[in-house]
N, C-alpha and C positions, 0 to 999 in steps of 0.2 A: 286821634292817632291816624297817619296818614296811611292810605293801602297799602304802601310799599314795606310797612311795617308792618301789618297785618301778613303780607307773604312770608317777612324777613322771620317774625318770631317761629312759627313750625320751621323753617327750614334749621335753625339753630338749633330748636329743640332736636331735630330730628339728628343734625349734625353730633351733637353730645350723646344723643341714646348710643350710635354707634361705635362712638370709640367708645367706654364705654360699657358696651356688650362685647366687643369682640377683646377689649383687656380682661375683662371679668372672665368671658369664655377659657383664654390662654390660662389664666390665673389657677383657675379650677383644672385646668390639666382636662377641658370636653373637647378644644382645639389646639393642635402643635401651634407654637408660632409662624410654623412653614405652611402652613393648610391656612390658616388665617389670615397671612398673607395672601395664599394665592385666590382664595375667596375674592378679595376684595383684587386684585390686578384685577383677575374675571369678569369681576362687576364692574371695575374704570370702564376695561375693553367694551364691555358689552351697552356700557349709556354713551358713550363719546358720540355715536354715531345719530344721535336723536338731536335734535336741535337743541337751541341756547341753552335751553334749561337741564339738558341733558349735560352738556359739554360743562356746564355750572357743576351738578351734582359730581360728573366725575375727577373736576380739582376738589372737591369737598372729600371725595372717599380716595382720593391721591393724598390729603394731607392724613387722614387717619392711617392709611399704610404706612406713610414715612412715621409715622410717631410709636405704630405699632414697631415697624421694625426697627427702633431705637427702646423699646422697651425689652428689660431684660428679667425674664424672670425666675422667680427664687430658684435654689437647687435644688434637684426631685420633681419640677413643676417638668 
């Protein structure tokens, strides 16, 4: 297996824990979808500014927002 996939696998891995965690959170009613939300803008905001790998992880936790905020959940939640 080449290094570049040795990097690749945790990053996926980690990509999935997150969405994830923070749909399971909302789900359970321990996070609004609007705090859940603004977690993660906070966290794009806060890695962009770190080099490549930074500016990487923050399209990574931009596409978990977009997905999060297209999840709708149950009534009551």
């Amino acid at each position: 297996m080449s290094n570049n996939a040795h990097e690749a696998i945790p990053a996926i891995a980690a990509f999935m824990a997150i969405q994830l965690a923070f749909v399971s959170l909302v789900k359970k009613g321990i996070l609004s979808k609007a705090e859940a939300e603004e977690i993660l803008r906070e966290a794009i905001e806060s890695i962009k500014t770190a080099r490549e790998t930074g500016v990487q992880a923050a399209e990574l936790l931009t596409e978990v927002l977009e997905r999060l905020s297209k999840f709708q959940p149950s009534p009551g939640q």
